[in-house]
PDB file of N, H, CA, C and O in Angstrom:
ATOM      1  N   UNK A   1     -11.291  -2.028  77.202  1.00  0.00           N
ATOM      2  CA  UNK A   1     -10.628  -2.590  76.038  1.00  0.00           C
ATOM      3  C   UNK A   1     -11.650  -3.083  75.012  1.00  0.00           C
ATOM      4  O   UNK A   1     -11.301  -3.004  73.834  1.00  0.00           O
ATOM      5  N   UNK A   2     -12.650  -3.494  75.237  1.00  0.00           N
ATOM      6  H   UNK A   2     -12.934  -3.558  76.194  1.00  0.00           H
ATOM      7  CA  UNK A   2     -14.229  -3.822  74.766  1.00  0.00           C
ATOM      8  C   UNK A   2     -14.612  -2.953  73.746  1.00  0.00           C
ATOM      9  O   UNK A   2     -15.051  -3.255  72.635  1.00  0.00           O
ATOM     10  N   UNK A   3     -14.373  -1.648  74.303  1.00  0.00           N
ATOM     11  H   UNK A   3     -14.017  -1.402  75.205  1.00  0.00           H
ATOM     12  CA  UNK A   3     -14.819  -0.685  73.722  1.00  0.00           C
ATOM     13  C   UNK A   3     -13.987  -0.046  72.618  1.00  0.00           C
ATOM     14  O   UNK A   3     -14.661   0.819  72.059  1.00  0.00           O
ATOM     15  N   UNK A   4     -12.879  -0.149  72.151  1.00  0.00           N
ATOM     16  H   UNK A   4     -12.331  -0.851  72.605  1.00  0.00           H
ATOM     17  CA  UNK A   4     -11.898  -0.484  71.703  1.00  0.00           C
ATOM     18  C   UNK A   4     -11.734  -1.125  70.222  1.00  0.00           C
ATOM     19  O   UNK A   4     -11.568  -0.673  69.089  1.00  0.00           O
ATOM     20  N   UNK A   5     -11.875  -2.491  70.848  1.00  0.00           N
ATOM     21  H   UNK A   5     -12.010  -2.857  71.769  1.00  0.00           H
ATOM     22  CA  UNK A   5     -12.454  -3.392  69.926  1.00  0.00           C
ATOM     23  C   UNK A   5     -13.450  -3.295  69.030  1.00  0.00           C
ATOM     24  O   UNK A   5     -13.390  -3.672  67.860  1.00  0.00           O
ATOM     25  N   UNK A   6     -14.444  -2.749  69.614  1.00  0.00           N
ATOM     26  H   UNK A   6     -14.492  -2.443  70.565  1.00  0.00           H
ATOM     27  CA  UNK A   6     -15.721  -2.754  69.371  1.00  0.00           C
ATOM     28  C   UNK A   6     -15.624  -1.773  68.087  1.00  0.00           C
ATOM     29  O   UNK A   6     -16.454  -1.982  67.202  1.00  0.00           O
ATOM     30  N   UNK A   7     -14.932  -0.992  67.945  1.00  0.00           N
ATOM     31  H   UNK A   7     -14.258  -0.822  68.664  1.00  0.00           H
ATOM     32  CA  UNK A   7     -15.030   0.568  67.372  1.00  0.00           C
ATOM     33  C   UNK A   7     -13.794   0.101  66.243  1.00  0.00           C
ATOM     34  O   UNK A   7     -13.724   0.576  65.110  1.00  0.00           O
ATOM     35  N   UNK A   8     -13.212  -0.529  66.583  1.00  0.00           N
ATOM     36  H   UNK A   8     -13.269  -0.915  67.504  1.00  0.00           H
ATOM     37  CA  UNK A   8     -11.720  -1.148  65.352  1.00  0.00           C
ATOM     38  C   UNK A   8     -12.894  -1.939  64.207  1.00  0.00           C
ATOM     39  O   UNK A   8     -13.057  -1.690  63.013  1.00  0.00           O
ATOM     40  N   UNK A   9     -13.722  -3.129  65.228  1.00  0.00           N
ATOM     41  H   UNK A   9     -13.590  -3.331  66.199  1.00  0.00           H
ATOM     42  CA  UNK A   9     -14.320  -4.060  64.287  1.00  0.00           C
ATOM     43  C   UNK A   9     -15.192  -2.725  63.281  1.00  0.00           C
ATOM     44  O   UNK A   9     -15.181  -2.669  62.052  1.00  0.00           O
ATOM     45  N   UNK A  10     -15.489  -2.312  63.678  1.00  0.00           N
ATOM     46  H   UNK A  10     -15.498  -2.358  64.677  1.00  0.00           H
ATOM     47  CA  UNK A  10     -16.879  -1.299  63.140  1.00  0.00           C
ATOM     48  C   UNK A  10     -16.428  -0.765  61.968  1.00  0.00           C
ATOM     49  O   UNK A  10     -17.168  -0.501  61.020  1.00  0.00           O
ATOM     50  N   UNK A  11     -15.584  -0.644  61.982  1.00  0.00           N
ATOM     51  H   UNK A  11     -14.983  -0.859  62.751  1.00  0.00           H
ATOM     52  CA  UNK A  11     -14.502   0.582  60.818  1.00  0.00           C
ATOM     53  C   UNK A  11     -14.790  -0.101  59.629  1.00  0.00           C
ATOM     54  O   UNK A  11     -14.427  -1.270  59.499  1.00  0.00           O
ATOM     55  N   UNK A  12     -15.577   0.663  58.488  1.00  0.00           N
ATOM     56  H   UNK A  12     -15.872   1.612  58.594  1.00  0.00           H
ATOM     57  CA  UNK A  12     -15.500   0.192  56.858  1.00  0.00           C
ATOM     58  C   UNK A  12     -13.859   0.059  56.741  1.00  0.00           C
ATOM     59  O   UNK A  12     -12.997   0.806  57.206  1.00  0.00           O
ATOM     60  N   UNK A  13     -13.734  -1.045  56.028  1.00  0.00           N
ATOM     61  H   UNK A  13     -14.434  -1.651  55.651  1.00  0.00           H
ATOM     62  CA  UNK A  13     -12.120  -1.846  55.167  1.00  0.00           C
ATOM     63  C   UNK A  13     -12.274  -0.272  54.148  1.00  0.00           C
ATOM     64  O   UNK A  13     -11.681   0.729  54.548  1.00  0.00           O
ATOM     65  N   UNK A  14     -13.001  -0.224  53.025  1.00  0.00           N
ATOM     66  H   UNK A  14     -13.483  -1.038  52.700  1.00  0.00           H
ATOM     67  CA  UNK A  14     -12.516   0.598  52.226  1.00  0.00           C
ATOM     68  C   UNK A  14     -12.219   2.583  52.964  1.00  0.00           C
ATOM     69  O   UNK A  14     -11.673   3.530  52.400  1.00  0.00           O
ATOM     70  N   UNK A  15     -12.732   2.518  54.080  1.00  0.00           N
ATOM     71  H   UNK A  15     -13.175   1.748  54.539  1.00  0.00           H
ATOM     72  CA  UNK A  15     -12.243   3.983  54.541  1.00  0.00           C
ATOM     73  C   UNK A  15     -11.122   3.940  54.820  1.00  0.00           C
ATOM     74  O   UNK A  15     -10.396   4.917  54.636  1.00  0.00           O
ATOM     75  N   UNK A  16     -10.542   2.464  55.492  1.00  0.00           N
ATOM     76  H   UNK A  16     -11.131   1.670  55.642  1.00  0.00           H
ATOM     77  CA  UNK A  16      -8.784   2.268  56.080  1.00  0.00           C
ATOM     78  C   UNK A  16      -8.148   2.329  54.928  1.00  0.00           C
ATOM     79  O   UNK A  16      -7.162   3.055  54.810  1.00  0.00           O
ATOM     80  N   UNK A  17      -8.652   1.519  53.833  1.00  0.00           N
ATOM     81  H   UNK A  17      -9.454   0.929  53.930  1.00  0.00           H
ATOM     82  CA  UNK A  17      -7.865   1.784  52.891  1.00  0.00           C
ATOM     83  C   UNK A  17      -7.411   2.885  51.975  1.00  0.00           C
ATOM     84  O   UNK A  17      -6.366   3.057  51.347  1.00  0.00           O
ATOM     85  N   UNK A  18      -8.431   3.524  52.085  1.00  0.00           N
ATOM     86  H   UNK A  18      -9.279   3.384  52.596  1.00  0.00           H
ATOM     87  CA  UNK A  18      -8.828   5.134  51.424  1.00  0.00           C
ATOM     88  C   UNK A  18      -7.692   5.741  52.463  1.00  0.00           C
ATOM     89  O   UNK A  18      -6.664   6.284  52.060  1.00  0.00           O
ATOM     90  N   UNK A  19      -7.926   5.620  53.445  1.00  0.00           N
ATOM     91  H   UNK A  19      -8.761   5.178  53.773  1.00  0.00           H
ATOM     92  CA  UNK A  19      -6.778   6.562  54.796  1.00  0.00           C
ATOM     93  C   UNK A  19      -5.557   6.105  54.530  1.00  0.00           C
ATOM     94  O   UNK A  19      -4.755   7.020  54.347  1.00  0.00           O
ATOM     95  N   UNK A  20      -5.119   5.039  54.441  1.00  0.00           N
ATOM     96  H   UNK A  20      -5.771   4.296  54.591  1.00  0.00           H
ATOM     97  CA  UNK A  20      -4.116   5.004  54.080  1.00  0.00           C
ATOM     98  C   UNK A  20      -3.039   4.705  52.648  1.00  0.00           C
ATOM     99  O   UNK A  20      -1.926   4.204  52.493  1.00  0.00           O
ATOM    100  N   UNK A  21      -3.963   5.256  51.860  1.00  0.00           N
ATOM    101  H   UNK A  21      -4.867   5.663  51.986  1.00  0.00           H
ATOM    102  CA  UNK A  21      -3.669   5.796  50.362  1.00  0.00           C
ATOM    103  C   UNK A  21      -3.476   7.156  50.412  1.00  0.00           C
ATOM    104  O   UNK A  21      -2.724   7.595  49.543  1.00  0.00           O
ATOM    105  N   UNK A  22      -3.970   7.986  51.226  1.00  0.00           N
ATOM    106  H   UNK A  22      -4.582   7.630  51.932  1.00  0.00           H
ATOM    107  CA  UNK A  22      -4.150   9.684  51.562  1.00  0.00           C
ATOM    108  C   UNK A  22      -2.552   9.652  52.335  1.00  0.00           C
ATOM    109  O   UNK A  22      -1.810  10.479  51.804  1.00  0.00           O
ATOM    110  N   UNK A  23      -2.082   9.098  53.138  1.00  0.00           N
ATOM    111  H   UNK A  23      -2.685   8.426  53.569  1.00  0.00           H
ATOM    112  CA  UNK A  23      -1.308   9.137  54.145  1.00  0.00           C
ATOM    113  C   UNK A  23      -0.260   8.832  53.202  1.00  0.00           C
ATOM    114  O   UNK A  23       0.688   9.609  53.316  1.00  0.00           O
ATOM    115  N   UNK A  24      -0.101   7.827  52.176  1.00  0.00           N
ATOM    116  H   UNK A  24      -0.871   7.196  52.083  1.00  0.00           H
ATOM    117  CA  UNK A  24       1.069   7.317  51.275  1.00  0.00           C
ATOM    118  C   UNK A  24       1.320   8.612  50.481  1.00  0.00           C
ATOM    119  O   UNK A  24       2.445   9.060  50.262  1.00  0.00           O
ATOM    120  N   UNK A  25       0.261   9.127  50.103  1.00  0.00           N
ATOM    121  H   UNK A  25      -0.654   8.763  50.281  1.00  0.00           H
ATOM    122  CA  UNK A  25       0.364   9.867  49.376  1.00  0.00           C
ATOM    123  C   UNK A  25       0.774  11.314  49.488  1.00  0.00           C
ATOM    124  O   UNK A  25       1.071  12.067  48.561  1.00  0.00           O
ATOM    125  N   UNK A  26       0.744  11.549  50.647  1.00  0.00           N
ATOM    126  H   UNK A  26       0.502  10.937  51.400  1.00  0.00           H
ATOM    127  CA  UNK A  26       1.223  12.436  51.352  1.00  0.00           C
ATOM    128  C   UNK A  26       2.971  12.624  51.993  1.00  0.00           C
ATOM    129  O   UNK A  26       3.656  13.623  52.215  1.00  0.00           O
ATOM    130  N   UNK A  27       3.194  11.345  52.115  1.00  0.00           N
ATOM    131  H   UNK A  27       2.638  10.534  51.935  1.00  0.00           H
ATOM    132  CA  UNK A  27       4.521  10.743  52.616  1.00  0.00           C
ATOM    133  C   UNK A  27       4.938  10.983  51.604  1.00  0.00           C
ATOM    134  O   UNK A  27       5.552  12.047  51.528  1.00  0.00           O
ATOM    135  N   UNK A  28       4.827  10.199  50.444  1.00  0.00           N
ATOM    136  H   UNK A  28       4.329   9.334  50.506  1.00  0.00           H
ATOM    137  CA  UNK A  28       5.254  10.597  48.864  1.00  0.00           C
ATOM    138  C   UNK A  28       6.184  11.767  48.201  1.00  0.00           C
ATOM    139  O   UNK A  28       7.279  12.068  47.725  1.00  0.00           O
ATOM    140  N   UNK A  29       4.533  12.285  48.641  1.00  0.00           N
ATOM    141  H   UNK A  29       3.644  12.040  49.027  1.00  0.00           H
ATOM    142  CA  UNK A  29       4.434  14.120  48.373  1.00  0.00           C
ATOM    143  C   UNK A  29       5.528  14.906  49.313  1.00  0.00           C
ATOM    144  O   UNK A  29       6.199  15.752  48.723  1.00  0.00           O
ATOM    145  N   UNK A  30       5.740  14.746  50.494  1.00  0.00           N
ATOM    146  H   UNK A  30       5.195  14.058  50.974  1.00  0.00           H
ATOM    147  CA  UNK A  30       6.593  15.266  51.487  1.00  0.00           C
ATOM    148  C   UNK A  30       8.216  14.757  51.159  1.00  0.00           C
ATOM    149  O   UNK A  30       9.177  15.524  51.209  1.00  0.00           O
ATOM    150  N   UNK A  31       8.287  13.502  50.863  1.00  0.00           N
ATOM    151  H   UNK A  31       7.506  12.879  50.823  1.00  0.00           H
ATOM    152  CA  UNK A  31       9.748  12.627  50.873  1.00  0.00           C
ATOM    153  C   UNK A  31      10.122  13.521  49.462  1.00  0.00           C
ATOM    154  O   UNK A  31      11.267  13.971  49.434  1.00  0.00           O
ATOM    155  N   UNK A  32       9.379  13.765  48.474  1.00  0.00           N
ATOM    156  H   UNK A  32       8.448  13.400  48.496  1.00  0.00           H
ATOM    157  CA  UNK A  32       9.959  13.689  46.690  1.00  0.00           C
ATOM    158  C   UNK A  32      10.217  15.350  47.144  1.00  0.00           C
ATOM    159  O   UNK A  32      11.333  15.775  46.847  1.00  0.00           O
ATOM    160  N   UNK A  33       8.983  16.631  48.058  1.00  0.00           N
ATOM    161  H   UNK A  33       8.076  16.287  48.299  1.00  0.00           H
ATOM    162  CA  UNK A  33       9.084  17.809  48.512  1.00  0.00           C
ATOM    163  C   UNK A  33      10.824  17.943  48.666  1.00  0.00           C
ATOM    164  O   UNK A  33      11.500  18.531  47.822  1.00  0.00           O
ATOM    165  N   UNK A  34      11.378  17.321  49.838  1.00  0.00           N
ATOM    166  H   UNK A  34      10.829  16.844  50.524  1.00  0.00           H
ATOM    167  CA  UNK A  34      12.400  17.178  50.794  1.00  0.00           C
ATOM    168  C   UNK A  34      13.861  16.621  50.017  1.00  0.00           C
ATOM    169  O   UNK A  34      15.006  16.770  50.444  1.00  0.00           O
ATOM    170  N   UNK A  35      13.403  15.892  48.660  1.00  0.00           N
ATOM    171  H   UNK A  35      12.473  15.771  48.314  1.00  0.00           H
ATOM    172  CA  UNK A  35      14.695  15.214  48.226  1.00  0.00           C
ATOM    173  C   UNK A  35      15.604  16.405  47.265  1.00  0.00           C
ATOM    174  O   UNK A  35      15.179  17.560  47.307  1.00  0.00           O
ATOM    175  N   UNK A  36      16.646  16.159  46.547  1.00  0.00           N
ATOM    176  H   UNK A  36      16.992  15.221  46.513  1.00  0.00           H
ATOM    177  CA  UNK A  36      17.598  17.189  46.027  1.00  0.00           C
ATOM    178  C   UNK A  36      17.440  17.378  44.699  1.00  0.00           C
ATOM    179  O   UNK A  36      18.021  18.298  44.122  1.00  0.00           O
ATOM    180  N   UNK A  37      16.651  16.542  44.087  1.00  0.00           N
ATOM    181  H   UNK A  37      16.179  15.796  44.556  1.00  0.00           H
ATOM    182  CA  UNK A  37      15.921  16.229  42.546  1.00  0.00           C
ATOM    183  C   UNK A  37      15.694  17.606  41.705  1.00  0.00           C
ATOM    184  O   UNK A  37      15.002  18.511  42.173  1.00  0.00           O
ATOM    185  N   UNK A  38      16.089  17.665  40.906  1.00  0.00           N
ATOM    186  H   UNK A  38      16.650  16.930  40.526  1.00  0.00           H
ATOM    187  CA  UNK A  38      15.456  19.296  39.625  1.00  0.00           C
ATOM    188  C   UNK A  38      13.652  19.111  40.449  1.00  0.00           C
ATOM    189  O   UNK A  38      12.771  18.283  40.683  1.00  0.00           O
ATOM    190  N   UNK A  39      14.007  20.540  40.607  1.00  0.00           N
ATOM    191  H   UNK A  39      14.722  21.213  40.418  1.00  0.00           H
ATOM    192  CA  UNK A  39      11.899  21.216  40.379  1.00  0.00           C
ATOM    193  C   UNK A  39      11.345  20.166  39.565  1.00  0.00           C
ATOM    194  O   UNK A  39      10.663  19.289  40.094  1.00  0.00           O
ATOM    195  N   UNK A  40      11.631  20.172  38.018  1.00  0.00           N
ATOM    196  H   UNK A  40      12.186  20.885  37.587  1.00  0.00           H
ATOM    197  CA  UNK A  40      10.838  19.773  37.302  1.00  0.00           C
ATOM    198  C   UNK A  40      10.875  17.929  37.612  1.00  0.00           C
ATOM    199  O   UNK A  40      10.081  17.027  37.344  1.00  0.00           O
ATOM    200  N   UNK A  41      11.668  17.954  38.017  1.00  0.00           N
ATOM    201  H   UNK A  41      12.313  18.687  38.235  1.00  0.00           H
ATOM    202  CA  UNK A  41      11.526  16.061  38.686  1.00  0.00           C
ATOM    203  C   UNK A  41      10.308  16.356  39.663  1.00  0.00           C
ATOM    204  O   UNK A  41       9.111  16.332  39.374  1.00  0.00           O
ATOM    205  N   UNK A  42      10.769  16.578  40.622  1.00  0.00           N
ATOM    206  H   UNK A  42      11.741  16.597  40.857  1.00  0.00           H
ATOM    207  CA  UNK A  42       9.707  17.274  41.704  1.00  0.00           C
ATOM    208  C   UNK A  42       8.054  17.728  41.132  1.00  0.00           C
ATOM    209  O   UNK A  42       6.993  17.560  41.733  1.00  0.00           O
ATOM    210  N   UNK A  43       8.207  18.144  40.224  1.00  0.00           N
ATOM    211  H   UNK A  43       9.069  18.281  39.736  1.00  0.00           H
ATOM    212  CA  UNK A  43       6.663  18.454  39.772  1.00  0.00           C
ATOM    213  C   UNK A  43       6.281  16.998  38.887  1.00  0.00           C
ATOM    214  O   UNK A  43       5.113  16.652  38.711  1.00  0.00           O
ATOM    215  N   UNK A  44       7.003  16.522  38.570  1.00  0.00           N
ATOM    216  H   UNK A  44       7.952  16.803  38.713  1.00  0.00           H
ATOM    217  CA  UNK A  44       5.969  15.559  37.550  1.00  0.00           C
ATOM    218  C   UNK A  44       6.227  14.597  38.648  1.00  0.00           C
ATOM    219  O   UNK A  44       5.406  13.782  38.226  1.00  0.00           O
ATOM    220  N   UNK A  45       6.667  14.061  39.644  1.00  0.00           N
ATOM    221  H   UNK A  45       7.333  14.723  39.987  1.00  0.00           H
ATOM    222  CA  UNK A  45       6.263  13.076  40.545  1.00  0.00           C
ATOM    223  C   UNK A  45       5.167  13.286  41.516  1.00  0.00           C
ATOM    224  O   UNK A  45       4.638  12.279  41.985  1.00  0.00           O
ATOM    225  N   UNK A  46       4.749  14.463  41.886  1.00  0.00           N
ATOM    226  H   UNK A  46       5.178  15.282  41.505  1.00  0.00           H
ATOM    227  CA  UNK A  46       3.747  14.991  42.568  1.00  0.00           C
ATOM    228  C   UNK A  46       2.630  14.993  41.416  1.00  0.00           C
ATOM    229  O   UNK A  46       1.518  15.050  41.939  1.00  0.00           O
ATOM    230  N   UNK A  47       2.586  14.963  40.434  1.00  0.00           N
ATOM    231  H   UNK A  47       3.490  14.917  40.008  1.00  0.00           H
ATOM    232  CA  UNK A  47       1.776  14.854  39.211  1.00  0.00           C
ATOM    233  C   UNK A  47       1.390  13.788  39.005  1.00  0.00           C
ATOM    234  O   UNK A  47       0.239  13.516  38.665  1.00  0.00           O
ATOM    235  N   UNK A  48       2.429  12.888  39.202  1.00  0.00           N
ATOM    236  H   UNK A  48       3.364  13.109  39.478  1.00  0.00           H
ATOM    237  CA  UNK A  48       2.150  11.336  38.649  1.00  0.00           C
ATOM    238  C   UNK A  48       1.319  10.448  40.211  1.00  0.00           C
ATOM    239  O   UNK A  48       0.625   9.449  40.020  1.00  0.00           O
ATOM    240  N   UNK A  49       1.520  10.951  41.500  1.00  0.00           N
ATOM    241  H   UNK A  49       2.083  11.762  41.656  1.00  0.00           H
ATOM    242  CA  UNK A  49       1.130  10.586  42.908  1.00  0.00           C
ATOM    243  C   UNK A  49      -0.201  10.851  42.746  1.00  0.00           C
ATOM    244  O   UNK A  49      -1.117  10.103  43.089  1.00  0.00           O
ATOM    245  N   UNK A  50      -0.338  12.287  42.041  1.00  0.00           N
ATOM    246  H   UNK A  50       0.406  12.895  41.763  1.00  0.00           H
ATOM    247  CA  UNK A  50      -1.856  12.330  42.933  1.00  0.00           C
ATOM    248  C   UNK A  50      -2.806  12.049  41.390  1.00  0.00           C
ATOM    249  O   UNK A  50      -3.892  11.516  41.615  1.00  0.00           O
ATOM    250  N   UNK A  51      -2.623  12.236  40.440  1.00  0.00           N
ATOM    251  H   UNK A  51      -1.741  12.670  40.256  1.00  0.00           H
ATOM    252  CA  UNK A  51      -3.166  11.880  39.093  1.00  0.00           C
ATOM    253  C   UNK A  51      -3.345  10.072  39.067  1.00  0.00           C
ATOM    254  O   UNK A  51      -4.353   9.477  38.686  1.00  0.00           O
ATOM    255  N   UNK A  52      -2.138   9.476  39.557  1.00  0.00           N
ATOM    256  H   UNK A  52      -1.319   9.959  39.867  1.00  0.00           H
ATOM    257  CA  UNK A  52      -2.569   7.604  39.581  1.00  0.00           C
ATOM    258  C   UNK A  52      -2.222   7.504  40.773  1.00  0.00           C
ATOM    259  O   UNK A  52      -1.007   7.591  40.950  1.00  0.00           O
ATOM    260  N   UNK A  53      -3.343   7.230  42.371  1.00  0.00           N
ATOM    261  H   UNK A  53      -4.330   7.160  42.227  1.00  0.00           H
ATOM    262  CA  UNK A  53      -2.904   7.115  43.455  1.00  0.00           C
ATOM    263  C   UNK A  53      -2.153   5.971  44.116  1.00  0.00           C
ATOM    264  O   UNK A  53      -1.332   5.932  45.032  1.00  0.00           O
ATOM    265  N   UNK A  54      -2.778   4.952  43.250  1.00  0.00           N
ATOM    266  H   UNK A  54      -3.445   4.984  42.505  1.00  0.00           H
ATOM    267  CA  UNK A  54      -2.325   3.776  43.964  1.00  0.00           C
ATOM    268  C   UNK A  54      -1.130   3.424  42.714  1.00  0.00           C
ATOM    269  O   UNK A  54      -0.140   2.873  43.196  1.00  0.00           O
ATOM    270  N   UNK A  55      -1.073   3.592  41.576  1.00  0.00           N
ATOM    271  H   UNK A  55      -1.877   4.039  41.185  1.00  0.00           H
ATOM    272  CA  UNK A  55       0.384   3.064  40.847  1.00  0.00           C
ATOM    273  C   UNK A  55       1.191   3.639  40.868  1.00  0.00           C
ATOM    274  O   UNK A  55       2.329   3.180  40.770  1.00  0.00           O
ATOM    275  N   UNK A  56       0.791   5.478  41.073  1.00  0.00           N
ATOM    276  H   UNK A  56      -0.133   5.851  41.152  1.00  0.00           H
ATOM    277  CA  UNK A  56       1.701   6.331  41.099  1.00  0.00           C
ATOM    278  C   UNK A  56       2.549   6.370  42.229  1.00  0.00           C
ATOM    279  O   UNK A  56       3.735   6.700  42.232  1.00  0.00           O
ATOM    280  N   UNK A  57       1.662   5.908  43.462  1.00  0.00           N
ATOM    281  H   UNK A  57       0.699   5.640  43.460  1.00  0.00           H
ATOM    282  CA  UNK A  57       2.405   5.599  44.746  1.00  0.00           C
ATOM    283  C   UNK A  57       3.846   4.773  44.618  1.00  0.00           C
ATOM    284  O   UNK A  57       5.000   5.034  44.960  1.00  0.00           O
ATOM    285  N   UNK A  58       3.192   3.626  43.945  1.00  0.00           N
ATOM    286  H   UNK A  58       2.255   3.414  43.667  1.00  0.00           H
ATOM    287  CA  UNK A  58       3.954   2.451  43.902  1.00  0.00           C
ATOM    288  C   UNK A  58       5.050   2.266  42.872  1.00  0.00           C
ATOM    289  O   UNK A  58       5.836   1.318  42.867  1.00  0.00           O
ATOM    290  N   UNK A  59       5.021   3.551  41.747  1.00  0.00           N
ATOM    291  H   UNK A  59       4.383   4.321  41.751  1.00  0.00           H
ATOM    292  CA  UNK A  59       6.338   3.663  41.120  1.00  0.00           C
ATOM    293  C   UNK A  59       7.089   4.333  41.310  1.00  0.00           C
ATOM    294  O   UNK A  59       8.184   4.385  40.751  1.00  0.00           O
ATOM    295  N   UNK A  60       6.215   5.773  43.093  1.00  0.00           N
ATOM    296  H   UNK A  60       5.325   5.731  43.547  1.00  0.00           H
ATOM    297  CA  UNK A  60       7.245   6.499  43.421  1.00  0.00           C
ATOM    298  C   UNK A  60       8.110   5.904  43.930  1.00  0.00           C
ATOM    299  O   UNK A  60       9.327   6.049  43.807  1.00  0.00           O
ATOM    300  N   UNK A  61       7.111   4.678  44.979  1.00  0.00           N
ATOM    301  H   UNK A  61       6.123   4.560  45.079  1.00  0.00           H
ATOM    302  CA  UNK A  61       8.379   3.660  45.722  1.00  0.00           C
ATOM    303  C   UNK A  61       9.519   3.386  45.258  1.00  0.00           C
ATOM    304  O   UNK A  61      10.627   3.502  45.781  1.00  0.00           O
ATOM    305  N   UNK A  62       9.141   2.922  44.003  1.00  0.00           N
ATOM    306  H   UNK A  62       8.241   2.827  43.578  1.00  0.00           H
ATOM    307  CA  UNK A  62      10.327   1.992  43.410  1.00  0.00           C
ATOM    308  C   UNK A  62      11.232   2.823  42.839  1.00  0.00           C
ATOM    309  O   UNK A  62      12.415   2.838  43.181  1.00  0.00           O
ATOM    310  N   UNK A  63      10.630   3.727  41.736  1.00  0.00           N
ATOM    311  H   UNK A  63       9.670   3.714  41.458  1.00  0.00           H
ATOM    312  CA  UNK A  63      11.817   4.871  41.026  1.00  0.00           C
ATOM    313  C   UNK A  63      12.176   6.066  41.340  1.00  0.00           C
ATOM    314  O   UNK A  63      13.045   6.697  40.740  1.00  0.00           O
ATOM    315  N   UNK A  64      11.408   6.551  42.498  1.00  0.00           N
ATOM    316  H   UNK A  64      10.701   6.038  42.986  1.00  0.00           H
ATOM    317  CA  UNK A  64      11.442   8.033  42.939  1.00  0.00           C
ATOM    318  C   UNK A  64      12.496   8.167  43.798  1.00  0.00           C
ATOM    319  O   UNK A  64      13.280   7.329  44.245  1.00  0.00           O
ATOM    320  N   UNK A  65      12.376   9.618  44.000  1.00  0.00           N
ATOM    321  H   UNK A  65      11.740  10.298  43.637  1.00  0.00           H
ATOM    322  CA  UNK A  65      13.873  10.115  44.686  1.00  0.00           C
ATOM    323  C   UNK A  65      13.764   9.300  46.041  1.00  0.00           C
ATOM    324  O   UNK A  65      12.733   8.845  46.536  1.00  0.00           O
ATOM    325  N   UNK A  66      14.934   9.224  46.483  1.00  0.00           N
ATOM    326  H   UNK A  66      15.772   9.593  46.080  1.00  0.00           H
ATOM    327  CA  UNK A  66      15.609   8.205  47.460  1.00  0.00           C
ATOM    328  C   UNK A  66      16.171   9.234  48.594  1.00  0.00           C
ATOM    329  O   UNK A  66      17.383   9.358  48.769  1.00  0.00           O
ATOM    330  N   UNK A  67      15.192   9.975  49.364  1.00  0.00           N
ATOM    331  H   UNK A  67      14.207   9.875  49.221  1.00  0.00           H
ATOM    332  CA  UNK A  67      15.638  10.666  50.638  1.00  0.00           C
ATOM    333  C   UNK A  67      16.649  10.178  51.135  1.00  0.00           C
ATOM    334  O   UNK A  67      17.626  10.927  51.132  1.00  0.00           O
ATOM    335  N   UNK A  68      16.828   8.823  51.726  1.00  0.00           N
ATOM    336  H   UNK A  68      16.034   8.215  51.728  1.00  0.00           H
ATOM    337  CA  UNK A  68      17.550   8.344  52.962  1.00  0.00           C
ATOM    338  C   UNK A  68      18.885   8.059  52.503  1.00  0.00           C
ATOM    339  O   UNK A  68      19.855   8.047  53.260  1.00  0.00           O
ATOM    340  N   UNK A  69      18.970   7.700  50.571  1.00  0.00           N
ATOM    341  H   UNK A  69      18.182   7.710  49.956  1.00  0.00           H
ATOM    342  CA  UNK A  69      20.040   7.622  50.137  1.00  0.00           C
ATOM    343  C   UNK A  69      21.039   9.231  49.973  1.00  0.00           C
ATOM    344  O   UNK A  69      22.244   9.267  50.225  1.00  0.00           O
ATOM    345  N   UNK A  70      20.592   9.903  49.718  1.00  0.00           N
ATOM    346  H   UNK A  70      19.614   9.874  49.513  1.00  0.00           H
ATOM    347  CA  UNK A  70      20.883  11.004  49.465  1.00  0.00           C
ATOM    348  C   UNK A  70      21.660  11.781  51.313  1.00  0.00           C
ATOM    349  O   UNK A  70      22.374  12.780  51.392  1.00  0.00           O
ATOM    350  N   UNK A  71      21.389  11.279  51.992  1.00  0.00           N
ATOM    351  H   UNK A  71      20.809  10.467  51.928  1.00  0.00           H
ATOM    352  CA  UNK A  71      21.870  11.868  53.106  1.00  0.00           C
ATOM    353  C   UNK A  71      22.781  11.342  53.846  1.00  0.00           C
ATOM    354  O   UNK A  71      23.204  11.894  54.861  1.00  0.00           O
ATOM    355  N   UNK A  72      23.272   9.962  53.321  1.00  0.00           N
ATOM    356  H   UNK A  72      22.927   9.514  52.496  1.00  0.00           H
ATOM    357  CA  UNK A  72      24.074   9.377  53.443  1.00  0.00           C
ATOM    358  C   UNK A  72      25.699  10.012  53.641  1.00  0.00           C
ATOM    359  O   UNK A  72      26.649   9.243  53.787  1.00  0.00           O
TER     360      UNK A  72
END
């Protein structure tokens, strides 16, 4: 478990964070892929994700297509 530890503490903060900006962004990219939205919705949100990573993320959150609603 030592060893473990040892290898968690070690980890640069900005690579976790970098990893999991790649991973959002990807989720993003896959959820807006998957939702029922016009193409052209679909292309400028994949535009706006990977062009501003971290705001674009965070306004897909908020304004982007809504998978889970949609299947309702």
């Amino acid at each position: 478990m030592n060893a473990a530890l040892d290898w968690a503490a070690a980890l640069d903060p900005l690579l976790v964070l970098l990893a999991l900006l790649v991973a959002l962004n990807l989720w993003a990219t896959g959820i807006t892929a998957l939702s029922r939205a016009p193409r052209r919705e679909k292309v400028l949100w994949v535009a706006v994700i990977f062009l501003c990573p971290i705001v674009g993320s965070v306004l897909w959150f908020v304004f982007g297509p809504k998978l889970w609603a949609e299947r309702r």
